[in-house]
mmCIF file as gemmi writes it, N, C-alpha and C atoms, coordinates in Angstrom:
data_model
loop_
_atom_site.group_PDB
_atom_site.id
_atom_site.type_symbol
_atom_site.label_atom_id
_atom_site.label_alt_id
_atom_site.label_comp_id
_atom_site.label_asym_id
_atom_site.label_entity_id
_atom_site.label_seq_id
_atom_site.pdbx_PDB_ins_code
_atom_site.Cartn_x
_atom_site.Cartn_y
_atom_site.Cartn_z
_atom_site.occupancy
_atom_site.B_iso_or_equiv
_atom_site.pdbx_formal_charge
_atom_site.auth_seq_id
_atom_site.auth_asym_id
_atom_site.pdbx_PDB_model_num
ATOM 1 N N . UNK Axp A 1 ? 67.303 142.288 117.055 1 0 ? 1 A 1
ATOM 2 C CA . UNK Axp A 1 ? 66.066 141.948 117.703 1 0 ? 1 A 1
ATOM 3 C C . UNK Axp A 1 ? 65.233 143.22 117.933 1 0 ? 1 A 1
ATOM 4 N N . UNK Axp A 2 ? 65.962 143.941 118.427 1 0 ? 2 A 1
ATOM 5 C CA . UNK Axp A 2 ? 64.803 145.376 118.478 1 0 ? 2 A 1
ATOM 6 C C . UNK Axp A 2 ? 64.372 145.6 116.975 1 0 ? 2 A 1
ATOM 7 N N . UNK Axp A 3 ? 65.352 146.271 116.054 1 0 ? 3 A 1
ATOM 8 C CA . UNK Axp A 3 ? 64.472 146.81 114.767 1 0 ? 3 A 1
ATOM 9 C C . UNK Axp A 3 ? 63.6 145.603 114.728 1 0 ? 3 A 1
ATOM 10 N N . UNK Axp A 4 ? 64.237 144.281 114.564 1 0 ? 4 A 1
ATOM 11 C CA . UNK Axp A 4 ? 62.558 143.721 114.472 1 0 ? 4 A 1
ATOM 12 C C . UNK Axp A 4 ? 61.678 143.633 115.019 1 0 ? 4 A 1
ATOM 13 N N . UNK Axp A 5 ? 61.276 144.049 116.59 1 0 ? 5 A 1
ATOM 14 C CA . UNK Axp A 5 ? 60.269 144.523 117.291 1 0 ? 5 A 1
ATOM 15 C C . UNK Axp A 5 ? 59.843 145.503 116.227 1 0 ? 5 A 1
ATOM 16 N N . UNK Axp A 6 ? 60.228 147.075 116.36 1 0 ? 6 A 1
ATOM 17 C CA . UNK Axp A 6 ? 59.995 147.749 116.375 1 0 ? 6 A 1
ATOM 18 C C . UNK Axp A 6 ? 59.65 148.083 115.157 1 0 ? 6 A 1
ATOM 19 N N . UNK Axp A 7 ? 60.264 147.112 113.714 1 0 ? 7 A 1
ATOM 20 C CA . UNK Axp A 7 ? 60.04 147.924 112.037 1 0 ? 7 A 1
ATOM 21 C C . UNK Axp A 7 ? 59.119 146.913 112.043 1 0 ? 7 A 1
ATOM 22 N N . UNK Axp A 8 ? 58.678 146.048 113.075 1 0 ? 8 A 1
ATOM 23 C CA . UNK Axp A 8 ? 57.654 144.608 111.936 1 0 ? 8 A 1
ATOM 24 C C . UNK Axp A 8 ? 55.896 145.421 112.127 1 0 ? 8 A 1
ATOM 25 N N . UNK Axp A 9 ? 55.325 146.444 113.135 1 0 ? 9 A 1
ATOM 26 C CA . UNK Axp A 9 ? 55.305 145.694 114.522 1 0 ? 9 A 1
ATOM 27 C C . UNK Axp A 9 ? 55.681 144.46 115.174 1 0 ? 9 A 1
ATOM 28 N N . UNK Axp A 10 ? 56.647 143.478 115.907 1 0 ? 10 A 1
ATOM 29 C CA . UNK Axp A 10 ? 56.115 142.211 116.663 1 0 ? 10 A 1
ATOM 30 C C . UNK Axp A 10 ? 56.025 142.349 118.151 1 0 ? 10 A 1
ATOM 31 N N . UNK Axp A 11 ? 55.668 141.576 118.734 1 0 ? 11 A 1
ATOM 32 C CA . UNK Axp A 11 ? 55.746 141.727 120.25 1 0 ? 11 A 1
ATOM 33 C C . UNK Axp A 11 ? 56.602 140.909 120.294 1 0 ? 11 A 1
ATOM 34 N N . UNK Axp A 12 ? 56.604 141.07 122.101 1 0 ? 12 A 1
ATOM 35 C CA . UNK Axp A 12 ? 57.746 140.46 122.614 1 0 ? 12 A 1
ATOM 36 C C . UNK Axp A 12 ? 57.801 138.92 122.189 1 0 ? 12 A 1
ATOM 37 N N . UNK Axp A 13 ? 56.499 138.544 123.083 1 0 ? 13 A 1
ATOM 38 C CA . UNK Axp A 13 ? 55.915 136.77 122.342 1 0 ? 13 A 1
ATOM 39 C C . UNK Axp A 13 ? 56.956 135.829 121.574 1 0 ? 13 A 1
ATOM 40 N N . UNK Axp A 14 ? 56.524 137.483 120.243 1 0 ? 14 A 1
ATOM 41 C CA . UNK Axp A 14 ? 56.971 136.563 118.764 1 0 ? 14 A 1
ATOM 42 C C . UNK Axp A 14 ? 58.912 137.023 118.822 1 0 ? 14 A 1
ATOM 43 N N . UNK Axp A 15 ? 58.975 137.547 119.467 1 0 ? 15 A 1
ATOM 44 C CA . UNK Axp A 15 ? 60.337 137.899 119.468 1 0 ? 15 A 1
ATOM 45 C C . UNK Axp A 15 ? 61.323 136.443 120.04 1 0 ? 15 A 1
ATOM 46 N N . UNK Axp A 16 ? 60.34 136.265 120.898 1 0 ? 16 A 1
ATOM 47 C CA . UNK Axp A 16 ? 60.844 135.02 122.017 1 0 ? 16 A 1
ATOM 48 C C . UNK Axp A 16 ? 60.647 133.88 121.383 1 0 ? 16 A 1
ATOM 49 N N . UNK Axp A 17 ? 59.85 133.935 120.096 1 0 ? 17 A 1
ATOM 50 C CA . UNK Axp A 17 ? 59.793 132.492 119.312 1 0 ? 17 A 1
ATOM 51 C C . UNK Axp A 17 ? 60.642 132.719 118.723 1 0 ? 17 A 1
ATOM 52 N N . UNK Axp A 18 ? 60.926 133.997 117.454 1 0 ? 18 A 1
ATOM 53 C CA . UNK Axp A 18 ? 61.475 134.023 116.309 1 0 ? 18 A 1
ATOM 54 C C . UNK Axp A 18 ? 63.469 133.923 116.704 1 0 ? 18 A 1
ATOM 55 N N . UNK Axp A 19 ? 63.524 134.289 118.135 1 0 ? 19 A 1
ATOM 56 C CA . UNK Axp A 19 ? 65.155 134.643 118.11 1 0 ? 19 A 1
ATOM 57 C C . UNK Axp A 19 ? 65.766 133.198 119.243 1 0 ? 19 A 1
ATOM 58 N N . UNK Axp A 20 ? 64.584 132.337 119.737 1 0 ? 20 A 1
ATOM 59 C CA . UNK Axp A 20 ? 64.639 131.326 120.91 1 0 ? 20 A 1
ATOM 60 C C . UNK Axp A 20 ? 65.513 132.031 122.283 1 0 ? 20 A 1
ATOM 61 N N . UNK Axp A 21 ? 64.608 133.421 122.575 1 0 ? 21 A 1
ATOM 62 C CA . UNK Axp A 21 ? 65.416 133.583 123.593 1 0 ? 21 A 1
ATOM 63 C C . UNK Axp A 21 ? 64.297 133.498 124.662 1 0 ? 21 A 1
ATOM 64 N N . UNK Axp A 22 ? 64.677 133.585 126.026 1 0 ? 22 A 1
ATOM 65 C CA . UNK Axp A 22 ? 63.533 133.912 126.751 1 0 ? 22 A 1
ATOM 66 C C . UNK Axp A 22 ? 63.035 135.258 127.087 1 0 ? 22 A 1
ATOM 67 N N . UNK Axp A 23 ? 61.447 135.024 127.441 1 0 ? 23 A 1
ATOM 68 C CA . UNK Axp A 23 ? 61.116 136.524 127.116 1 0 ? 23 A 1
ATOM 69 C C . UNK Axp A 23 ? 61.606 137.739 128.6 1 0 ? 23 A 1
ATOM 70 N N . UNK Axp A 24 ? 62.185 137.548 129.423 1 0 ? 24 A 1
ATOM 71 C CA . UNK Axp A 24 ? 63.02 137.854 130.673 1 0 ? 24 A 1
ATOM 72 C C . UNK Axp A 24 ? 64.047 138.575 129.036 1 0 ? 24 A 1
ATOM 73 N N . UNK Axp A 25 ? 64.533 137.543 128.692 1 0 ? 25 A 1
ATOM 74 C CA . UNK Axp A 25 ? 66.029 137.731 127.899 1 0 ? 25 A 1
ATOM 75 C C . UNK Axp A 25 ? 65.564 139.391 127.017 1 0 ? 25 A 1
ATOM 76 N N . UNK Axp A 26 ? 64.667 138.474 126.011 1 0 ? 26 A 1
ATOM 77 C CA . UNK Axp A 26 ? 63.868 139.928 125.224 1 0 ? 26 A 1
ATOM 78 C C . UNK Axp A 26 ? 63.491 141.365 125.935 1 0 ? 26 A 1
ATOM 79 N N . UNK Axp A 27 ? 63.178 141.234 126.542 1 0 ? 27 A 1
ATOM 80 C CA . UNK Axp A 27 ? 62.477 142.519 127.324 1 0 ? 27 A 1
ATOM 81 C C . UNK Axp A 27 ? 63.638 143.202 127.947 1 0 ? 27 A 1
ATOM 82 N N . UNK Axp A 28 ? 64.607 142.41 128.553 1 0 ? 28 A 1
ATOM 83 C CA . UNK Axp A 28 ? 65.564 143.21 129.238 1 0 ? 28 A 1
ATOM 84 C C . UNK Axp A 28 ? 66.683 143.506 127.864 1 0 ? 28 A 1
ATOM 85 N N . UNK Axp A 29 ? 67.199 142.705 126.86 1 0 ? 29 A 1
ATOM 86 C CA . UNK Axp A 29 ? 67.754 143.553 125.905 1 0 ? 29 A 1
ATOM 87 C C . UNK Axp A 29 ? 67.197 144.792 125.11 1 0 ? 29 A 1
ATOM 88 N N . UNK Axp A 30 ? 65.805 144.496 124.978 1 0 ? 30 A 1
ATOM 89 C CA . UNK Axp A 30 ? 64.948 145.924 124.666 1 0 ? 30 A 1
ATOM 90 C C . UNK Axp A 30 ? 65.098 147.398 125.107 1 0 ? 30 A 1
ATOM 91 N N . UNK Axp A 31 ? 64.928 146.88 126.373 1 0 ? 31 A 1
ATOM 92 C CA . UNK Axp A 31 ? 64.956 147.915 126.976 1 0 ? 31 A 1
ATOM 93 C C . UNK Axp A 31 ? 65.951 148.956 127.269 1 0 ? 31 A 1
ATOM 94 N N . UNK Axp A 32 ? 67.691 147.58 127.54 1 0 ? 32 A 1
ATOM 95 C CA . UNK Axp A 32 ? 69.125 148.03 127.172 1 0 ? 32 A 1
ATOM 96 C C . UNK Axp A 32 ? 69.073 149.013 126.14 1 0 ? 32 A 1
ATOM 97 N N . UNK Axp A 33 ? 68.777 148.917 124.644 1 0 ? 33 A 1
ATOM 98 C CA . UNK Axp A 33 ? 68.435 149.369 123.265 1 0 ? 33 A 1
ATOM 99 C C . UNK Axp A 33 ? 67.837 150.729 123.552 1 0 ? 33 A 1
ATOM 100 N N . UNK Axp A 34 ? 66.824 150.294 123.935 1 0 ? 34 A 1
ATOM 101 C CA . UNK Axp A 34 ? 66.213 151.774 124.208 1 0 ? 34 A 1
ATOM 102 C C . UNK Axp A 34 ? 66.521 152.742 124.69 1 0 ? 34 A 1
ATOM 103 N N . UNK Axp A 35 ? 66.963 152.553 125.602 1 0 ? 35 A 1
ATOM 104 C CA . UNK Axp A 35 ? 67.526 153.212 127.189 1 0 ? 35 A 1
ATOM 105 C C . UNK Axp A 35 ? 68.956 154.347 126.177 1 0 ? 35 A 1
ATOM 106 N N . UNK Axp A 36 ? 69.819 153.276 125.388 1 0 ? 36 A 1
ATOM 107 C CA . UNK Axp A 36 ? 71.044 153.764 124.459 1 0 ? 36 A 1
ATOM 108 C C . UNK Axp A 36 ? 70.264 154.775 123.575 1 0 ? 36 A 1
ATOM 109 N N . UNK Axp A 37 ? 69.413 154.834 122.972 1 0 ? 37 A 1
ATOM 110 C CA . UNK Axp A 37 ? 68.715 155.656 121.944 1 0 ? 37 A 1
ATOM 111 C C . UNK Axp A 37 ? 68.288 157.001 122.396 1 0 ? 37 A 1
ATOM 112 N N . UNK Axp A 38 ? 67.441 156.939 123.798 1 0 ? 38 A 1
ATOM 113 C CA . UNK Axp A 38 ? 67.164 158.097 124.432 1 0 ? 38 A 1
ATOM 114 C C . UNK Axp A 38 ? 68.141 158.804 125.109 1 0 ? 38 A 1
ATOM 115 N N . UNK Axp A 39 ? 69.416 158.062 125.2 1 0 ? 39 A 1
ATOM 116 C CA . UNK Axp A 39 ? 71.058 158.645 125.251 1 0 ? 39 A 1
ATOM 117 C C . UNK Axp A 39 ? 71.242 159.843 124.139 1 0 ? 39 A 1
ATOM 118 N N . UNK Axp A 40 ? 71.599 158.877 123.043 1 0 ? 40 A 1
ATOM 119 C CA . UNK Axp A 40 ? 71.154 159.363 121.804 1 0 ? 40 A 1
ATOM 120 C C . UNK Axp A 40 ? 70.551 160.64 121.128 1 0 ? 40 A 1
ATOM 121 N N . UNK Axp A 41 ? 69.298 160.226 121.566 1 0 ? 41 A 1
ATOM 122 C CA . UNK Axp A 41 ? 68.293 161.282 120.867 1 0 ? 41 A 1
ATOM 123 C C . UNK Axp A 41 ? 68.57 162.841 121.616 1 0 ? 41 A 1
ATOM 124 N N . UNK Axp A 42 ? 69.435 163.111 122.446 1 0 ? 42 A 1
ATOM 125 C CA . UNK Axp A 42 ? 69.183 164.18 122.878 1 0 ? 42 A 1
ATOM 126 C C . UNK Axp A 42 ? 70.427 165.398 121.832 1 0 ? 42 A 1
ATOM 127 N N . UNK Axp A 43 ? 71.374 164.184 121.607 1 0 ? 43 A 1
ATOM 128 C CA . UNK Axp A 43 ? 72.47 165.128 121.042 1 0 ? 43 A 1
ATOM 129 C C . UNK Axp A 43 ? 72.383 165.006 119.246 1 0 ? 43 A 1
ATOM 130 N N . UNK Axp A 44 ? 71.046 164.013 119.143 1 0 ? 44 A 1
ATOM 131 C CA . UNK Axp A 44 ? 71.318 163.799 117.489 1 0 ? 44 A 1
ATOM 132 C C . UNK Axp A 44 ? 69.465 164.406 116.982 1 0 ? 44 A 1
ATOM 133 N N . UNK Axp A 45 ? 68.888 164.308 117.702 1 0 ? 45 A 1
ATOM 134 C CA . UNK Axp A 45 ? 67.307 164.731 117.344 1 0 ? 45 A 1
ATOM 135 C C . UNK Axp A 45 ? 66.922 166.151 118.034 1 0 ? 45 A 1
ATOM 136 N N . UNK Axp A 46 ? 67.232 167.152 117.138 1 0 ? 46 A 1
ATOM 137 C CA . UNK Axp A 46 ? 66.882 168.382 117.455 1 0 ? 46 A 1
ATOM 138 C C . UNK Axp A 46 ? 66.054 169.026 116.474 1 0 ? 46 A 1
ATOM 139 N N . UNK Axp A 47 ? 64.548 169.684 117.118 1 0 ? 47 A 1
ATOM 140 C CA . UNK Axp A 47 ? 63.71 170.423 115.713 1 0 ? 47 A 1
ATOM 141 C C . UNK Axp A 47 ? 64.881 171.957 115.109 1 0 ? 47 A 1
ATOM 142 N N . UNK Axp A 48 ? 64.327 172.03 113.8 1 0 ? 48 A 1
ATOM 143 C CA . UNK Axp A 48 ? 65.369 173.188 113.401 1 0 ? 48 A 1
ATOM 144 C C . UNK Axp A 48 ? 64.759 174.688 114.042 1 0 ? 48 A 1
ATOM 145 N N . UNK Axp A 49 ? 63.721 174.753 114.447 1 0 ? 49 A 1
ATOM 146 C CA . UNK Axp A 49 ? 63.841 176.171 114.817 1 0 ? 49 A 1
ATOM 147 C C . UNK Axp A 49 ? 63.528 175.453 116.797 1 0 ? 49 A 1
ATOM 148 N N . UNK Axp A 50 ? 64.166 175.777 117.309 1 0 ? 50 A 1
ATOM 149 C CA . UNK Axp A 50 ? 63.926 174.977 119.009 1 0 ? 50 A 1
ATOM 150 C C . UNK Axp A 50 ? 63.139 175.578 119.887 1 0 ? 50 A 1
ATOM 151 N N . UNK Axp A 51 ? 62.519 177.055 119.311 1 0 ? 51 A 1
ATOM 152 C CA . UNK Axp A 51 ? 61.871 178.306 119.53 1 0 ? 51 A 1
ATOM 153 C C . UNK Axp A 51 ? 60.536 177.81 119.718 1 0 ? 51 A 1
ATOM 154 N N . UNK Axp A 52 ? 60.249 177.191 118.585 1 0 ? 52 A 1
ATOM 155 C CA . UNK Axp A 52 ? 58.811 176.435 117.595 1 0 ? 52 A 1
ATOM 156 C C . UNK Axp A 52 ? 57.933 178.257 117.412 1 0 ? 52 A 1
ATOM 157 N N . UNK Axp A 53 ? 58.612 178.946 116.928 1 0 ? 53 A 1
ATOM 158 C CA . UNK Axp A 53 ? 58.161 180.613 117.163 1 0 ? 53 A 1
ATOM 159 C C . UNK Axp A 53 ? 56.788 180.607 115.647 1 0 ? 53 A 1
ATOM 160 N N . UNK Axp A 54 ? 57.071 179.711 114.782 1 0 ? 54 A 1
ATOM 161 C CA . UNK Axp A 54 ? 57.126 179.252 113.172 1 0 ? 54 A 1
ATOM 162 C C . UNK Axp A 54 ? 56.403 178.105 112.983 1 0 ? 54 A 1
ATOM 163 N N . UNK Axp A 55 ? 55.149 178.823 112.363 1 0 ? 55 A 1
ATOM 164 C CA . UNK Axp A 55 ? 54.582 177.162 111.803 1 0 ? 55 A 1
ATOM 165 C C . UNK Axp A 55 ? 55.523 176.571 110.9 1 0 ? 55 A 1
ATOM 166 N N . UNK Axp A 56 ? 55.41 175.346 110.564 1 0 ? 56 A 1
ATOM 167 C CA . UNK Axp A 56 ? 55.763 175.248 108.918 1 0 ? 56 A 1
ATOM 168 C C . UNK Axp A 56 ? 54.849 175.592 107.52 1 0 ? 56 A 1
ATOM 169 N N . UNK Axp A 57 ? 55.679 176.257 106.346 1 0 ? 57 A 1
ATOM 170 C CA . UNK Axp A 57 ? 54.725 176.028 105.754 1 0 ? 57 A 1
ATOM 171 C C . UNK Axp A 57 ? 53.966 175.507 105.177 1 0 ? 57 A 1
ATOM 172 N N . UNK Axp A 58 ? 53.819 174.108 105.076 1 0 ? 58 A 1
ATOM 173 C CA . UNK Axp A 58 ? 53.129 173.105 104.598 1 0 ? 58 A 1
ATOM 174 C C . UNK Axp A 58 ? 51.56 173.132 105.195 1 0 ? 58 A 1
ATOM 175 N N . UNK Axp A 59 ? 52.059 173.407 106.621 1 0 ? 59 A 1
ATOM 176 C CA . UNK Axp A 59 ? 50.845 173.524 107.521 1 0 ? 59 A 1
ATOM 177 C C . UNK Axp A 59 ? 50.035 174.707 107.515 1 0 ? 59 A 1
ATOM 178 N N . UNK Axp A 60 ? 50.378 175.427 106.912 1 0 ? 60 A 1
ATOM 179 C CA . UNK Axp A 60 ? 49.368 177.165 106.908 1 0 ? 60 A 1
ATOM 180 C C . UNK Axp A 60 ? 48.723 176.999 104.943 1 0 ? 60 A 1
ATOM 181 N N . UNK Axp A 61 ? 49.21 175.816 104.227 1 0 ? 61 A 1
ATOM 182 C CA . UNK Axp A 61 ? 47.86 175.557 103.249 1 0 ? 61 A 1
ATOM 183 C C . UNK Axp A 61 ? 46.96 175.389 103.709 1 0 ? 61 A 1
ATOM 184 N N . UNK Axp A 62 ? 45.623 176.122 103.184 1 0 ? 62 A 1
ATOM 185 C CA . UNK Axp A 62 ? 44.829 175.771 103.339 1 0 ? 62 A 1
ATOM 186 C C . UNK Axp A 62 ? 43.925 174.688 103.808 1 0 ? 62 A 1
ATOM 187 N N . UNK Axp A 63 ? 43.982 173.274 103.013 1 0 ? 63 A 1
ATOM 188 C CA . UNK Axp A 63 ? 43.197 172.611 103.254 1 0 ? 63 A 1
ATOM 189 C C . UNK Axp A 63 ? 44.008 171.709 104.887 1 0 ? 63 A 1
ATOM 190 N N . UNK Axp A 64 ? 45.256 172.233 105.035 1 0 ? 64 A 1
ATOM 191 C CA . UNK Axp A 64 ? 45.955 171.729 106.709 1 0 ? 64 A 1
ATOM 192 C C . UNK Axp A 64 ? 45.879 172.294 107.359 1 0 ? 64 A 1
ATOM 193 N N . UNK Axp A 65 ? 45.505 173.72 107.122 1 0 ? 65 A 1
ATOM 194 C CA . UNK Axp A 65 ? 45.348 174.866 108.566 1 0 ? 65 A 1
ATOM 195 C C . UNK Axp A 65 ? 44.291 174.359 109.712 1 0 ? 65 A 1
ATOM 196 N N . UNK Axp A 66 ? 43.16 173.893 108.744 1 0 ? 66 A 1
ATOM 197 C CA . UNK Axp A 66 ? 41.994 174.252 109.946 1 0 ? 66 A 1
ATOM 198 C C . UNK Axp A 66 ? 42.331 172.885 110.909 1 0 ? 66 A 1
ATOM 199 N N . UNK Axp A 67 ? 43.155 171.84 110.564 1 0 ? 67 A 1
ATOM 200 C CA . UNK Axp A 67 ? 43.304 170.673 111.267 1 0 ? 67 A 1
ATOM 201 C C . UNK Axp A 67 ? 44.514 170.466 111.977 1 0 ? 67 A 1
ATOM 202 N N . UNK Axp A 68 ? 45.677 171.439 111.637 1 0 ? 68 A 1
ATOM 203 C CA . UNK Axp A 68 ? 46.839 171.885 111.969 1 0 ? 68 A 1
ATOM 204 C C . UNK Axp A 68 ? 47.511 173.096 112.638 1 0 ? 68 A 1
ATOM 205 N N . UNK Axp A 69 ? 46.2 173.669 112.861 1 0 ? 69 A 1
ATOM 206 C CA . UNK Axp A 69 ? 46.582 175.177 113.487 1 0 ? 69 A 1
ATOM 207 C C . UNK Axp A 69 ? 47.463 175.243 115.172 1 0 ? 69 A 1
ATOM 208 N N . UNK Axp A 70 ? 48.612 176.039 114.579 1 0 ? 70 A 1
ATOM 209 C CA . UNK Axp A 70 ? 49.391 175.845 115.671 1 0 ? 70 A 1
ATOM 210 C C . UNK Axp A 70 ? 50.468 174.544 115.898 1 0 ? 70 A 1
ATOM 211 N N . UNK Axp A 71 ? 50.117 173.358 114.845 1 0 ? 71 A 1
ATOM 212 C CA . UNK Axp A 71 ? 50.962 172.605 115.074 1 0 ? 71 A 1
ATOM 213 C C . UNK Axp A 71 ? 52.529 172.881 114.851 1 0 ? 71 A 1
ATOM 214 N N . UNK Axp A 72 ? 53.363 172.187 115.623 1 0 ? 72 A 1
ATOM 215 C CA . UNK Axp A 72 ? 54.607 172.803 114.7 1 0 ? 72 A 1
ATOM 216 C C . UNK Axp A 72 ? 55.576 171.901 114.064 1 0 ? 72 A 1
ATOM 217 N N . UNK Axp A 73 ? 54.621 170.508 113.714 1 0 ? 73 A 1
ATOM 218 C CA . UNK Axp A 73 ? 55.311 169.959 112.556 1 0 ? 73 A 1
ATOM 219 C C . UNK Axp A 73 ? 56.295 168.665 112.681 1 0 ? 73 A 1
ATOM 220 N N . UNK Axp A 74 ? 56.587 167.868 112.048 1 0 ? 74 A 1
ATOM 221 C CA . UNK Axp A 74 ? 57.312 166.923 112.136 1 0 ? 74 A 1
ATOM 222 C C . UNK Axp A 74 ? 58.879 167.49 112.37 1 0 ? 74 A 1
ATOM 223 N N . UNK Axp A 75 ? 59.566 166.481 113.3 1 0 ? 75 A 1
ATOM 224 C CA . UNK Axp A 75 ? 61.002 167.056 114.127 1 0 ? 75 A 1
ATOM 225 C C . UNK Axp A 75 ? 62.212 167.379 112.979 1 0 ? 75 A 1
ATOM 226 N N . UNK Axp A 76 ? 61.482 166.229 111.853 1 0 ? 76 A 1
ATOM 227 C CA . UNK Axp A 76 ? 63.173 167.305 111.168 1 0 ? 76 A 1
ATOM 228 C C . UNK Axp A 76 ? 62.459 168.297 109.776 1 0 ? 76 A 1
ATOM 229 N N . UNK Axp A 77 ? 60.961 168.489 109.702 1 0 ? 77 A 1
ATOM 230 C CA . UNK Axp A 77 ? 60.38 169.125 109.018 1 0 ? 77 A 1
ATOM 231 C C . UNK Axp A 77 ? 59.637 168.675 108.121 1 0 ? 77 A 1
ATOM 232 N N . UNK Axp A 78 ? 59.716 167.234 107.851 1 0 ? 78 A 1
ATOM 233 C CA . UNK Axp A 78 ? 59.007 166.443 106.498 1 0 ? 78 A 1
ATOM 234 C C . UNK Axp A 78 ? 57.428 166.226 106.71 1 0 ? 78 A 1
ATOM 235 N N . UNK Axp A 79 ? 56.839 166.084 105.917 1 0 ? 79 A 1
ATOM 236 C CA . UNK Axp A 79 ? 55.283 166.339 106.099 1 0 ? 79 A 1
ATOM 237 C C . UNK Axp A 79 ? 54.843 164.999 104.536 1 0 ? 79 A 1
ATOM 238 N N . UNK Axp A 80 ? 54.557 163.864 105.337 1 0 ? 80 A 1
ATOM 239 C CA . UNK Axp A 80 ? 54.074 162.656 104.46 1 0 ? 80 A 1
ATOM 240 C C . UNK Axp A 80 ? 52.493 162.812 104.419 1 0 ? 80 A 1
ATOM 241 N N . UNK Axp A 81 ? 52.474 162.805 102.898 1 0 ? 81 A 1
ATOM 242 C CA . UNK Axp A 81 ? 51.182 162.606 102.335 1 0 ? 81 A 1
ATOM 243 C C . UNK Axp A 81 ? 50.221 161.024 102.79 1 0 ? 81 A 1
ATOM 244 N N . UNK Axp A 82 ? 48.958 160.964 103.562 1 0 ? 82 A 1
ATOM 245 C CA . UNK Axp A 82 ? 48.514 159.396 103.925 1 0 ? 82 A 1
ATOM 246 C C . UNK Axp A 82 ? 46.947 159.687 103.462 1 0 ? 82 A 1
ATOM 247 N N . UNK Axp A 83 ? 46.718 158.379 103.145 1 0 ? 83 A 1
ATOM 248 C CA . UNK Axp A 83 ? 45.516 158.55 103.027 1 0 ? 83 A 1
ATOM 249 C C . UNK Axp A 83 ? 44.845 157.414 103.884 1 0 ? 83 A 1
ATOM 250 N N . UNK Axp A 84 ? 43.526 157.535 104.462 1 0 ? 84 A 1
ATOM 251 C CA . UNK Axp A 84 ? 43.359 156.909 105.834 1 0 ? 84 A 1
ATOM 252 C C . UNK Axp A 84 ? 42.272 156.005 105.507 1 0 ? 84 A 1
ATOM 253 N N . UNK Axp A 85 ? 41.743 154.69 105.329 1 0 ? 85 A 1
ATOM 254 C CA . UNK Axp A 85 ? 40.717 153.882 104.586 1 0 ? 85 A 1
ATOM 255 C C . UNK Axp A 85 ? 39.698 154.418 105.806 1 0 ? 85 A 1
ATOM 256 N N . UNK Axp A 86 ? 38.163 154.284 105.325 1 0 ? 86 A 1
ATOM 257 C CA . UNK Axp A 86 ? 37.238 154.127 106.586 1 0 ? 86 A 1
ATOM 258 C C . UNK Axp A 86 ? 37.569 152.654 107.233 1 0 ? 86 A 1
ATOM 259 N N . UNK Axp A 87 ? 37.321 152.538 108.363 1 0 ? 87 A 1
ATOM 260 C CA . UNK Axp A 87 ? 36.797 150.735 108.323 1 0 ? 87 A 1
ATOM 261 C C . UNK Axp A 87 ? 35.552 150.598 109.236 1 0 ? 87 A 1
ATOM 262 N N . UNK Axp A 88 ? 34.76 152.071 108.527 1 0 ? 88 A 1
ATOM 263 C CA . UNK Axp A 88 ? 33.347 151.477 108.978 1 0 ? 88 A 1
ATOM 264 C C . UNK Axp A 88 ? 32.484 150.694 108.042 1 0 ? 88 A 1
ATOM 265 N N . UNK Axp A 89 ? 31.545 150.023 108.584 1 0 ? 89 A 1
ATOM 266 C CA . UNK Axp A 89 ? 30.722 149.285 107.518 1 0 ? 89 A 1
ATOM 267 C C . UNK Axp A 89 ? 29.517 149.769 107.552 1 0 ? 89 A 1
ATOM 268 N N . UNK Axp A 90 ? 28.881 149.656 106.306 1 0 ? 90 A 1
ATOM 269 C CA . UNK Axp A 90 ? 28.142 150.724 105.148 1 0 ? 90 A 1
ATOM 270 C C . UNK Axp A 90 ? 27.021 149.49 105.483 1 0 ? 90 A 1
């Protein structure tokens, strides 16, 4: 029930339709889930330099510096290429 919260987006709502639990039920197993993860994350999610002394270099190219300066980068170092649609109208 969580990854499917969390990989679909869904809300709780649809959680409470899709699994017939009540949403009391949903929210408080969620949160159980969560609560275990931020257990978790302290001994398994560490950046590699913990200093952050070091940009990465992905981020000191050029065309990422001027929008990235100082950042220090995604936690285990990976840097995904996106491209962002407008959704203004013309």
């Amino acid at each position: 029930m969580f990854l499917w919260i969390v990989g679909g987006p869904q809300s709780f709502a649809q959680a409470e339709n899709r699994f017939v639990r009540s949403l009391w039920t949903v929210h408080t197993k969620f949160k159980e889930v969560l609560l275990c993860l931020r257990k978790l994350a302290k001994d398994n999610i560490k950046p590699r330099d913990p200093t952050f002394r070091h940009e990465h270099e992905k981020i000191k190219e050029e065309r990422f510096w001027p929008h990235f300066k100082g950042a220090i980068g995604a936690i285990d170092g990976s840097h995904v290429p996106v491209s962002v649609q407008c959704a203004c109208s013309m």
